[in-house]
N, C-alpha and C positions, 0 to 999 in steps of 0.2 A: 504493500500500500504506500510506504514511504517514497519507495521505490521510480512508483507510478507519477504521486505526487511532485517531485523532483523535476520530473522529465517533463509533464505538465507546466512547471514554473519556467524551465528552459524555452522550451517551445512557445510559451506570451513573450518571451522579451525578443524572442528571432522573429515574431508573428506581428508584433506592434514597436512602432520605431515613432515613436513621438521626436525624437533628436536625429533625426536623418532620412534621407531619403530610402525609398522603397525600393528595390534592387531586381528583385522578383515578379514575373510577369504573374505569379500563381497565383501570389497575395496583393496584387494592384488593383483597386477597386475604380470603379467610375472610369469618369476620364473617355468616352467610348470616340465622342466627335472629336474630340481633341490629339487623341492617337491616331485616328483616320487622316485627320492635316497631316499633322506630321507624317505617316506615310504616304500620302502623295506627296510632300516635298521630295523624301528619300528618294521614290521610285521616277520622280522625273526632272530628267535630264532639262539643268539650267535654271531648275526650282530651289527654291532655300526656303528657311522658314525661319519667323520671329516667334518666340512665347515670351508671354507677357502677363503681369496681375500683378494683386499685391504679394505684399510678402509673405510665407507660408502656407500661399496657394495648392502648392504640390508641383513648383515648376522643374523642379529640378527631379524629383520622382518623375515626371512625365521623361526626360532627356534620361534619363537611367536607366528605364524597361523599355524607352525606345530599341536599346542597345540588341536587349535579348528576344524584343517582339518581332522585327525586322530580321532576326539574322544578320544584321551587320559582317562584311569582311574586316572592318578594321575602323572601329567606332573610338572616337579619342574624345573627352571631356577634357575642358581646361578652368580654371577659375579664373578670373580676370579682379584685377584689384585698381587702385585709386593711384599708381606708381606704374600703369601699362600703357605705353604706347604699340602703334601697330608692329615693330618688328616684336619688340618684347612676347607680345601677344601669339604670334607665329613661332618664336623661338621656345614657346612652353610648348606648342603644338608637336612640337620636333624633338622636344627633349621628350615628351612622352611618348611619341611614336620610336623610339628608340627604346624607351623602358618596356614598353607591351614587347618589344621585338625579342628581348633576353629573358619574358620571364620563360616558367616550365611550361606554360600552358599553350605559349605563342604554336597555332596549330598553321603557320606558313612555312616553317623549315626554314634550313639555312638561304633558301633564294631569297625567302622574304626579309631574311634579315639585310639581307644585301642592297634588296628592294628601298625597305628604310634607311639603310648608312646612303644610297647614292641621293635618298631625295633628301635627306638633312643637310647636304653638303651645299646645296641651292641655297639653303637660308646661311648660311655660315659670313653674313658679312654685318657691316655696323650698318647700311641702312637697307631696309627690304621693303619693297615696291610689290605693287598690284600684280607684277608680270612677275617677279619672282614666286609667288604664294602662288600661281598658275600653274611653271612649271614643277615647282615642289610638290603640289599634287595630281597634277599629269603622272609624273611618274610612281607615287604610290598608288594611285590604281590600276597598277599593273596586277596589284594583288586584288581587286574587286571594287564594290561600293565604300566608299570613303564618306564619314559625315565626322563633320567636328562640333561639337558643341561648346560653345561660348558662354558658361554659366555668367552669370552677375556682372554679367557687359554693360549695366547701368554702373556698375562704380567705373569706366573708364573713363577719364573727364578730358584728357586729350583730343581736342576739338581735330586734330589732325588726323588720328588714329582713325574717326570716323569717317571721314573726303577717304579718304585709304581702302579702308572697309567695305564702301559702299563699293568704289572703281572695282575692286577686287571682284565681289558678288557678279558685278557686272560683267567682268573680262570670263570670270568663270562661265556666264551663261555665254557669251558671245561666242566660246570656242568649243561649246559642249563637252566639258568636261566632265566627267562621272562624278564628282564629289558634290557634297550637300553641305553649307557651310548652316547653323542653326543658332539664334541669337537669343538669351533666355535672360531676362532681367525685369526688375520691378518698375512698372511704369502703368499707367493709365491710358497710355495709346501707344500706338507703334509709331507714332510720329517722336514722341518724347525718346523714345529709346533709342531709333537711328538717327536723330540729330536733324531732321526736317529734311532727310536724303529720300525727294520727293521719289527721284527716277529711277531710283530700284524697289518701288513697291510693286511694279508688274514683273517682279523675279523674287516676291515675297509671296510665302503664304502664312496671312498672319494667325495666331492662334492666342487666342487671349483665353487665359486663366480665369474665369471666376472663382465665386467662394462657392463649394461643391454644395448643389443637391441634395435636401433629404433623403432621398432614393440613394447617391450617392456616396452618404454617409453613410445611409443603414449598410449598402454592400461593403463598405470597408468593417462595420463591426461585424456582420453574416461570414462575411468568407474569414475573419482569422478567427470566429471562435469555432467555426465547422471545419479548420484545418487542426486547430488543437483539441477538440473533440467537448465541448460543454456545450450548454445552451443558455438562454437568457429569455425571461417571461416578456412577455410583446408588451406589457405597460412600460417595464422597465427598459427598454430597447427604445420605444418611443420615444423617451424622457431622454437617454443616452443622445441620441442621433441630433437633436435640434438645442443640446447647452452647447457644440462646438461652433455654432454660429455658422457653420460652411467651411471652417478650417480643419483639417484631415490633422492637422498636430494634433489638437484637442481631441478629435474622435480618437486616438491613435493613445491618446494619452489616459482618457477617461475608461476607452477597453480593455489598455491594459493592466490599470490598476484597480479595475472592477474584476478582470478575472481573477488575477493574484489574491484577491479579498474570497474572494470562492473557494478557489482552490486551497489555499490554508484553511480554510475552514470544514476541510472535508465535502465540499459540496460540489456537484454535477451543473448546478443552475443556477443563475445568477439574477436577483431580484432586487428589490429597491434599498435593502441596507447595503447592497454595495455599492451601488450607486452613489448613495451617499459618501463612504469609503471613499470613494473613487475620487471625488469631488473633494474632499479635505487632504487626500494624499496628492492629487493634481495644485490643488495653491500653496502646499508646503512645497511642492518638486517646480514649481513653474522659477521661470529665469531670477535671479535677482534684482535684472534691470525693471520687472515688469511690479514685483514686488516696493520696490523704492520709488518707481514713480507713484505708484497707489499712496505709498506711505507721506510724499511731499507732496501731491496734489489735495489731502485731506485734510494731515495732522494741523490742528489747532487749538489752542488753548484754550481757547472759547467753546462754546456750543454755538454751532454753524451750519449751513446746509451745504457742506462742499462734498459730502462724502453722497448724499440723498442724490443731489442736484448729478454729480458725476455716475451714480446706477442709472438713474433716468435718462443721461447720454449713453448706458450701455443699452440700455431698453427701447431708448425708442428706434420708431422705424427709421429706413434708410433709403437712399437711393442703388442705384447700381455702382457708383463709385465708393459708397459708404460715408456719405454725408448724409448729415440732418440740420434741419432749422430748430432754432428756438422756439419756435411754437408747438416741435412734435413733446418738446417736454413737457407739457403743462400735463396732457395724462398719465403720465406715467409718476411725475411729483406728485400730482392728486391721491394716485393711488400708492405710493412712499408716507406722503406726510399727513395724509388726512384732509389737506387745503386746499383750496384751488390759488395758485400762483400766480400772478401776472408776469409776464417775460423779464419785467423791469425790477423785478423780485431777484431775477438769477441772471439774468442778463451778467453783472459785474461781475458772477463767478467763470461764465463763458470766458469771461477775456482773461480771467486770471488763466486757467488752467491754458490757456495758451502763450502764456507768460512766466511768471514767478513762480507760478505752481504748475512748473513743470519744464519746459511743454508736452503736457498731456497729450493734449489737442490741436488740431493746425486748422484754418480758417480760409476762404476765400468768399470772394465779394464783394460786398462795401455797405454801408451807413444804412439799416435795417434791411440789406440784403446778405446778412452772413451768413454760412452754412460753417458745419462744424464735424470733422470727423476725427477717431484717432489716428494716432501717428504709427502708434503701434498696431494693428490690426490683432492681434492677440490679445489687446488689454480689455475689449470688450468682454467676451467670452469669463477672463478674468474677475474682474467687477463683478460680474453677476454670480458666479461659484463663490466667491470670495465673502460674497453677501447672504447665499448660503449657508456656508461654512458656518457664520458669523451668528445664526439663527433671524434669518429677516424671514417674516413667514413668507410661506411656499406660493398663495394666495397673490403676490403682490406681481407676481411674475408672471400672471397670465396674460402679458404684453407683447403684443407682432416685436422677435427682438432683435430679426435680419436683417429681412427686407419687409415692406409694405405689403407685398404681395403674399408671404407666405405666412404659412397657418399660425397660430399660437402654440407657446411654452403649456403644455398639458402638467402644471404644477399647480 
């Protein structure tokens, strides 16, 4: 029994990756239009492709089972940083494709190593150009389909890197080259992320990220607890799939520490005391940054509404970007404090928390046209566990807490 159990507690933490991306096409939930982009980029010659959203979307899990959905010949991920311009950018490309070429698994044999050392010797200079990245991978795909992903290519701020980038994209479709170059970073449009490089959007297939699906959350918690073999009562599954807001950390977070509550407990099924579990060991385990902003956008020495007034920013509804107005607060404070609020009640905590206290929150617009979303796209989710945690009755959450459009928190 012990035995069993063990293997059980193993099998949730290789099943649920709250801190990393998804690896495994078996346990990759959702996602179905978004993989299909991305496979037509791969399969056609002179196509590329952008993914894009906020942060913690699942973007980089999406580029990571691409790897294994596709069959890739020779799939290279790179990380890009705030210190990368475009050769630097090609030269991680190169130093990678040189590390897969030596490890045990590389299944090209010694030609393909060959393959690799003659196309790295292309980049081997202090400036590298559109036409060099050309022929550098003309010639690895000698060995097949070539796609690179360019994780977090929004932290590249070298405005040159991108004229570069773009030509490149460009010169690749122009001479029909098999490779797939793929550009993943956090932005709100695909204009933001390539730098207003109008002329390579018809050699772009764009793929934007939203926050996942009730559907697509429930399949992320169905398929890993029916690979590690428990089940979960349909109220409790309910309640699970719609506190991660549309963020697959959260779902990933709250399944995996609601099974671990089971499974120590000797149990097959998981139901609403661990859920709860789940929820107080998720805001004890969540980052520290997200923790200390909670802590300096509230703590005061007074008695205040900053702590009410910022649940009812996680509450209320939103648009698709994840903005709201000041006035989506007023029901969700009514139902916090018992009052009905006028905007000019909280209005002055809006600006704080995107000032002094904090910044929580970030703003656009102007002079009663602000909107207001967080910064952190994880803090909302946060808040409202956190408030949980804290004993705010269950009652108070019965508020649309996405999007406008989707159903109510069944608490």
């Amino acid at each position: 029994m012990e035995a069993e159990r063990q293997h059980k507690l193993v099998a949730i933490t290789k099943t649920f990756r709250p801190s990393g991306p998804v690896e495994s096409g078996d346990l990759f939930a959702g996602r179905t239009h978004q993989i299909i982009q991305v496979g037509t980029a791969i399969s056609s010659v002179g196509r590329h492709a952008v993914i894009y959203g906020e942060r913690g979307v699942g973007k980089t899990s999406l580029a990571a089972v691409s790897e294994e959905l596709f069959g890739l010949a020779l799939p290279i991920r790179v990380n890009c940083d705030g210190g990368d311009n475009f050769a630097s950018i090609w030269w991680k490309v190169a130093s990678e494709a040189l590390m897969l070429s030596g490890l045990p698994s590389w299944r090209h044999g010694e030609h393909g190593k060959e393959v690799v050392q003659a196309a790295s010797e292309v980049l081997k200079k202090e400036e590298v150009g559109p036409d060099d990245v050309r022929h550098f991978l003309r010639v690895l795909t000698e060995l097949g389909s070539v796609v690179i992903f360019f994780d977090e290519y929004d932290q590249v701020y070298d405005g040159a890197a991108h004229d570069l980038m773009a030509n490149a994209i460009k010169a690749l479709a122009d001479h029909l080259i098999h490779a797939t170059i793929v550009l993943i970073g956090v932005a709100d449009d695909v204009d933001t992320l390539i730098a207003g490089h109008a002329s390579i959007e018809r050699n772009l297939e764009e793929v934007p990220m939203p926050r996942m699906g009730l559907e697509e959350i429930e399949q992320i918690v169905r398929t890993g607890y029916e690979h590690i073999g428990i089940e979960i009562e349909n109220a409790t599954l309910d309640r699970m799939v719609r506190l991660p807001l549309g963020l697959p950390h959260f779902a990933h977070l709250l399944a995996q520490k609601a099974a671990e509550n089971c499974v120590l407990d000797n149990r097959a099924k998981i139901h609403n005391d661990d859920l709860r579990a789940a929820i107080r060991a998720s805001v004890r385990s969540s980052d520290a940054s997200l923790t200390q902003a909670y802590v300096d956008a509230t703590t005061s020495s007074h008695q205040t509404l900053y702590s009410s007034v910022l649940l009812a920013c996680a509450l209320a509804p939103v648009d698709d970007l994840g903005y709201f107005a000041p006035g989506d607060l007023r029901e969700p404070l009514y139902k916090i404090t018992g009052t009905r609020l006028d905007i000019p009640r909280f209005a002055r905590h809006l600006k704080l928390f995107c000032e002094e206290r904090g910044p929580i929150l970030e703003r656009k617009g102007g002079e009663r046209r602000w909107r207001y979303r967080f910064i952190n796209p994880r803090m909302r989710p946060y808040v409202i566990m956190r408030a949980l945690d804290e004993g705010v009755r269950d009652d108070l959450l019965d508020i649309a807490p996405a999007y406008a459009n989707e159903p109510q928190l069944p608490f």
